[in-house]
C-alpha positions, 0 to 999 in steps of 0.5 A: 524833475520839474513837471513843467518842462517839455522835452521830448525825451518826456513827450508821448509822441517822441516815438513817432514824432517827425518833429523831434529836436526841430523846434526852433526853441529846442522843444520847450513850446512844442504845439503837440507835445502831450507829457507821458503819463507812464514816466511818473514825476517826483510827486507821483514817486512820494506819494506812491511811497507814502502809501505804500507805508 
């Protein structure tokens, strides 16, 4: 997963947002998209498992 994508599926707002899939450009420049830090990317994954190890 690329962490710069931004899509609302991963933006901390997308529950209450009033903008949801209504920017012009499909999301991808957002002005109050804030990623979600409780969905981890594929970084964070390796890294957990490395020192799990």
């Amino acid at each position: 997963m690329n962490d710069k994508r931004q899509f609302c599926a991963i933006c901390a707002w997308r529950e209450n947002c009033a903008k949801k899939f209504c920017v012009p450009d499909g999301g991808a420049r957002c002005p109050d998209f804030t990623r979600d830090i409780s969905l981890r990317g594929e970084s964070d994954t390796a890294e957990q498992t490395k020192q799990e190890e």
